[in-house]
C-alpha angles and dihedrals in degrees: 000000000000118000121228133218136203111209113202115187136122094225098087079191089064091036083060101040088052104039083049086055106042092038082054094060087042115267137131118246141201137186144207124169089220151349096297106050083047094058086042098059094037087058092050095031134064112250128282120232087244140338129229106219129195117214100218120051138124130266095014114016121194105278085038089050087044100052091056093046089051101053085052100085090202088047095045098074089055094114103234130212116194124230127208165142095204116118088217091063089137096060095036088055091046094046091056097034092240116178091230143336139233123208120228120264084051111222100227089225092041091050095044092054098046087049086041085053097034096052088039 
């Protein structure tokens, strides 16, 4: 079975450079330029095996986007890695309960073990 991701991230460069990646190692990607494509397409889609999430975007930025998934019992359970350039990416992780974190600019290895781990 092939895992899917949702990418959530306003930089359609790094939506592509990462979809290119990830599609390359097999697995099945998905984009949204923000929170709320992303809720959009949870709620008409069936689930991804995980999402990558950036923390600042218009519209509907990470925590606004996290706070939504969580108090929707069937999109809670959607695993969630934080993406970011903030210096402070431990606390934000911790503050949405993501299940990791990457830092930006994403290290191509680093970003293909934690969604190796993530997806299982």
């Amino acid at each position: 079975m092939n895992h899917t991701i949702l990418i959530v991230d306003d930089d359609l460069d790094i939506r592509e450079a990462l979809a290119d990646v990830l599609g390359d190692n097999g697995y099945v990607v998905f984009a949204a330029g923000n929170g709320l494509e992303a809720l959009t397409y949870l709620r008409t889609n069936p689930a991804p095996s995980m999402i990558l999430l950036d923390w600042m975007m218009p519209k509907c930025n990470g925590a606004q986007f996290r706070a939504q998934q969580l108090e929707d019992p069937i999109l809670a359970t959607i695993p969630v890695v934080l993406l970011t350039a903030d210096v402070h990416l431990e606390d934000k992780t911790k503050q949405l309960g993501a299940h990791a974190y990457l830092a930006k600019p994403v290290s191509l290895e680093h970003l293909l073990e934690v969604v190796a781990r993530v997806c299982g």
